[in-house]
Backbone as numpy.savetxt, mean C-alpha at the origin, in Angstrom:
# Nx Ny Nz CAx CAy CAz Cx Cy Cz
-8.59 0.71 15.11 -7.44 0.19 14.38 -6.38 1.27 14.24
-4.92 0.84 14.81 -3.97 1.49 14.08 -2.73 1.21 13.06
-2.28 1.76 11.89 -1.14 1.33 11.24 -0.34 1.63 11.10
0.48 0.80 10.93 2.08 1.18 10.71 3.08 0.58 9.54
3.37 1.76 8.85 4.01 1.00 7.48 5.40 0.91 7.73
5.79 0.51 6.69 7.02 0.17 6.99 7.63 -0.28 5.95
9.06 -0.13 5.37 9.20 -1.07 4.36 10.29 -0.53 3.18
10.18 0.67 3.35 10.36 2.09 1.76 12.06 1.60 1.87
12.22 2.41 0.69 13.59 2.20 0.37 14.04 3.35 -0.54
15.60 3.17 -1.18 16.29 3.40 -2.42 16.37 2.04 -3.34
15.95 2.02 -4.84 15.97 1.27 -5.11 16.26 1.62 -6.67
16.53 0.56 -7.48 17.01 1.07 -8.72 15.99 0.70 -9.72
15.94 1.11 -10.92 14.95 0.77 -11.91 14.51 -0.01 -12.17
13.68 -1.22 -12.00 13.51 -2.55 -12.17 13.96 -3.11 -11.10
14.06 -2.80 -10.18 14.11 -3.44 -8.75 12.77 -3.48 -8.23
12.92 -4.31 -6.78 11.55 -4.45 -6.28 11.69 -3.89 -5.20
10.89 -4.26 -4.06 10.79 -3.88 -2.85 9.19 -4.17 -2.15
9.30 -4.96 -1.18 7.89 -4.96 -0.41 7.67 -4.26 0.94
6.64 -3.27 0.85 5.62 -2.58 1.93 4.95 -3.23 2.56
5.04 -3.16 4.18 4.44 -3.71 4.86 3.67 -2.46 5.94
2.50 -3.16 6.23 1.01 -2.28 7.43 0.90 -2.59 8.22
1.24 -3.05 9.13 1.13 -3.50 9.99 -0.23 -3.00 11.25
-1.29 -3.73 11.40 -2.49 -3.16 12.03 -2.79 -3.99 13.56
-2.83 -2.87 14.09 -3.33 -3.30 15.39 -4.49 -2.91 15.92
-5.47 -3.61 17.21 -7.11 -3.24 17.03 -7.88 -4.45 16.27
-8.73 -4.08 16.54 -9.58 -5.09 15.83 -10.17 -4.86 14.01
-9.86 -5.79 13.53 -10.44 -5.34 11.87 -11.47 -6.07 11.61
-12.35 -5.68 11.20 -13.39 -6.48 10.18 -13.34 -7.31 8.88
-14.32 -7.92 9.10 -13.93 -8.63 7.54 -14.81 -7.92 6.57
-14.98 -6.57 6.40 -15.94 -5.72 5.66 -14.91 -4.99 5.56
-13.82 -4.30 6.26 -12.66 -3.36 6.42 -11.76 -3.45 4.69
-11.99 -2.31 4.67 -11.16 -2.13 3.49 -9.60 -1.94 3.54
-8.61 -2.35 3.52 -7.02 -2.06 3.45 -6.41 -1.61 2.12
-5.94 -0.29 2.08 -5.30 0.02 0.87 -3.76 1.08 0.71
-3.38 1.01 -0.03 -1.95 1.38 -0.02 -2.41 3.09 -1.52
-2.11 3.83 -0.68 -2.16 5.26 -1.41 -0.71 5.77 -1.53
-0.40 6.72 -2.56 0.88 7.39 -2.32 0.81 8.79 -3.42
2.02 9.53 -2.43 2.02 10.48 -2.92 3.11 10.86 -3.53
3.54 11.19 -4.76 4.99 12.02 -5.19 5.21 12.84 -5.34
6.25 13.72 -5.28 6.78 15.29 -5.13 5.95 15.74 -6.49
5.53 16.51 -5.88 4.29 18.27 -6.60 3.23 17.36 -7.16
2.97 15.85 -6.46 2.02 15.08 -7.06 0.66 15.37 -6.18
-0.86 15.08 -6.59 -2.01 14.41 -5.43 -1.67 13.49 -5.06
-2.41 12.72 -4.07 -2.20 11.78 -3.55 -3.06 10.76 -4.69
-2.73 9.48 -5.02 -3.17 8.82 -6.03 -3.25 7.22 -5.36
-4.36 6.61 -5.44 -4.84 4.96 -5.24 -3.80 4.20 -5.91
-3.57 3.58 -5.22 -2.48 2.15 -5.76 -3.37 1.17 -5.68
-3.66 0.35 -4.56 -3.97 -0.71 -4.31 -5.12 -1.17 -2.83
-6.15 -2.24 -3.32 -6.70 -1.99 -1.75 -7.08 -3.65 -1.72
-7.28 -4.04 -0.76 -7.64 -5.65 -0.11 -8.74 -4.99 0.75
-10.09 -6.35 0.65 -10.82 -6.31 1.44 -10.49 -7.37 2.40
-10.70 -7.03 3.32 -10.02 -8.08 4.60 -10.32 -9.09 4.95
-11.88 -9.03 4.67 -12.47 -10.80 4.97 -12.11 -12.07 3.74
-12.71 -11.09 2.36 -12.50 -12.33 1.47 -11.55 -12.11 0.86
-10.55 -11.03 0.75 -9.32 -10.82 0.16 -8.78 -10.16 -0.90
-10.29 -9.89 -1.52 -10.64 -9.09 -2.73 -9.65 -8.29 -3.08
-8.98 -7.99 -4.36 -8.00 -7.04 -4.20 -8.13 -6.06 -5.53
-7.69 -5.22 -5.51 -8.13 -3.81 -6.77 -6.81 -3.07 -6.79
-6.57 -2.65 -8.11 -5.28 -2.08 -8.32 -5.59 -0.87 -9.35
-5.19 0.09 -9.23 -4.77 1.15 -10.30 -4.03 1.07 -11.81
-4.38 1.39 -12.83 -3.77 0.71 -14.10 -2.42 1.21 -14.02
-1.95 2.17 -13.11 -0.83 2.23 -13.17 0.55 1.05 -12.77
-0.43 0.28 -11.94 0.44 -0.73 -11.41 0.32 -2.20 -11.40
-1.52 -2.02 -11.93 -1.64 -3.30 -12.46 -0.79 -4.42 -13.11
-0.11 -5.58 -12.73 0.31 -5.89 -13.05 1.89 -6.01 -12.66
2.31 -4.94 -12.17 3.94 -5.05 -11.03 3.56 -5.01 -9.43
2.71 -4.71 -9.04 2.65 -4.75 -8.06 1.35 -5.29 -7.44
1.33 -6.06 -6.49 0.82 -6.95 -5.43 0.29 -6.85 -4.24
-0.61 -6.72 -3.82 -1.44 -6.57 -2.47 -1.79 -8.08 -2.16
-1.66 -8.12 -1.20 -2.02 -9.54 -0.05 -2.13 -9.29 1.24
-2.35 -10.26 1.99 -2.53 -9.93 3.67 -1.74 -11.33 4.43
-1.77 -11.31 5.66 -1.35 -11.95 6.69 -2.26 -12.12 7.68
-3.16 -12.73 7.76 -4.88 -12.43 8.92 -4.05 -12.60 10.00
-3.46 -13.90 10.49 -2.34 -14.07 11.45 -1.33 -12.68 12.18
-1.28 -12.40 11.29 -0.31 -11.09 11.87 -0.32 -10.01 11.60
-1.30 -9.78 11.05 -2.92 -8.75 10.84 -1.92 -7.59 10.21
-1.29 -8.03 9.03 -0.32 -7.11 8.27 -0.63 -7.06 6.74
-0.68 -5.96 6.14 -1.09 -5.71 5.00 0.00 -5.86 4.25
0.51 -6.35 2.96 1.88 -6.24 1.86 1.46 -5.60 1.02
2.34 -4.70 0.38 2.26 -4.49 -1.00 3.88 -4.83 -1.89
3.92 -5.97 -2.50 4.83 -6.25 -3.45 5.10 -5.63 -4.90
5.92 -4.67 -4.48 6.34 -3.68 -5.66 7.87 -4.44 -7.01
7.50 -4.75 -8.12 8.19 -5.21 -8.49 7.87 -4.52 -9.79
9.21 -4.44 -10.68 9.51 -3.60 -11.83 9.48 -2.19 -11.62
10.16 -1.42 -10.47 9.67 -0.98 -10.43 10.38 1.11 -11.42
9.50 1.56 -11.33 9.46 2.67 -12.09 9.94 4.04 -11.15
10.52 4.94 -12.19 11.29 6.48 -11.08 9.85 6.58 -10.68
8.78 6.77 -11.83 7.45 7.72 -11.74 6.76 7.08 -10.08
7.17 5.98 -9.89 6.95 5.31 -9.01 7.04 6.11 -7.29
8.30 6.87 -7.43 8.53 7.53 -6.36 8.06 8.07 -5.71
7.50 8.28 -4.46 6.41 8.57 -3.47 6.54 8.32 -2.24
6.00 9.25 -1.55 5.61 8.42 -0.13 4.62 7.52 -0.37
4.53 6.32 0.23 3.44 5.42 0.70 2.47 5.49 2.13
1.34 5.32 1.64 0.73 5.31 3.09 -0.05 4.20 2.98
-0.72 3.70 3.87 -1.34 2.63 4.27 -2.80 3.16 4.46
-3.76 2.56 4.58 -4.99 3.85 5.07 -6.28 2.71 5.21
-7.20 2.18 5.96 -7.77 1.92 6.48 -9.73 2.14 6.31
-10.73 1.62 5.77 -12.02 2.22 5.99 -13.01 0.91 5.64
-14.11 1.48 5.13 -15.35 0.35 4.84 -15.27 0.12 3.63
-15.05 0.94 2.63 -14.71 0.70 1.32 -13.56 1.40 0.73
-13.47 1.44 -0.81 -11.92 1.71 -1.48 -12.27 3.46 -1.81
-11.85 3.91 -1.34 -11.65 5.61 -1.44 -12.51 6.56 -0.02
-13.30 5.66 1.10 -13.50 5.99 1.55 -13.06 5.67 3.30
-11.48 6.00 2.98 -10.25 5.38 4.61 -10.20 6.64 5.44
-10.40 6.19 6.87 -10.52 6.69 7.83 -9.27 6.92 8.59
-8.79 6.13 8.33 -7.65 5.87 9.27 -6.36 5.41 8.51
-5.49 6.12 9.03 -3.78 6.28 8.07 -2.86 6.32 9.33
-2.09 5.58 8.36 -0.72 4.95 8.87 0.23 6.40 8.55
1.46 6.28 9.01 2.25 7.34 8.65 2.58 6.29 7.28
3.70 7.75 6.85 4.06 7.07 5.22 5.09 6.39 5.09
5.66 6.09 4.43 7.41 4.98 4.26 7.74 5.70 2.53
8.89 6.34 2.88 9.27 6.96 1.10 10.28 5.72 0.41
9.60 5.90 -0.88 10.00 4.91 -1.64 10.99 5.67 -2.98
11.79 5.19 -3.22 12.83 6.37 -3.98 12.98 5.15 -5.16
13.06 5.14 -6.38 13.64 4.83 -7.48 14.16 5.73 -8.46
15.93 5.22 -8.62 16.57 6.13 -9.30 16.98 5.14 -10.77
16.69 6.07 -11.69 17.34 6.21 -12.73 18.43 5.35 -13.49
C-alpha cells in the first residue's frame, strides 16, 4: 500500500477543512487507517484512525467531537473532516497505514494545515 494526502490549507478559527489519503495497493479489511500530526516544537500526536473493513473509528480527546474520520472503499480514500477548527490545531498531517492503531507501517507524506488567529 501507498498514500497520499492531500487536502491542508490556511484557514481561520472556526473554519473547517477536509483531508484526504488517498491509497493505492491492496488494503485489508484488518488494515488500520489513521491520520497523525505534528506541530512546530510539537511530538507527533494520534488524531484519528478507521479500521477498514468494518469502519470502526477512534479519535483523540483532543478532537473528539470536531473532527471526523470516514472512508470511500470505492476509491480506497481515507477523510478526515476537520471542523471548528483550533490555532493549537496547526500541524502537519500525515496519513499512516498498519494492523492496528499506533502500530503504522506505512506513511503518506504530510499536508500542513495552518489556522490563524
Amino acid at each position: 500500500v501507498q498514500l497520499q494526502a492531500s487536502g491542508g490549507g490556511l484557514v481561520q478559527t472556526g473554519g473547517s477543512l477536509r483531508l484526504s489519503c488517498a491509497a493505492s495497493g491492496r488494503i485489508f479489511s484488518s488494515t488500520s487507517i489513521g491520520w497523525l500530526r505534528q506541530g512546530p516544537g510539537k511530538e507527533r500526536e494520534f488524531v484519528a484512525n478507521i479500521r477498514w473493513g468494518a469502519g470502526t473509528t477512534y479519535y483523540s480527546d483532543s478532537v473528539k467531537g470536531r473532527f471526523t474520520i470516514s472512508k470511500d472503499n470505492g476509491k480506497k480514500t481515507v477523510y478526515l473532516q476537520m471542523d471548528s477548527l483550533k490555532p493549537e490545531d496547526t500541524a502537519v498531517y500525515y496519513c499512516a497505514a498498519g494492523s492496528q492503531i499506533g502500530d503504522y507501517r506505512i506513511w503518506g507524506q504530510g499536508t500542513q494545515v495552518t489556522v490563524s488567529s
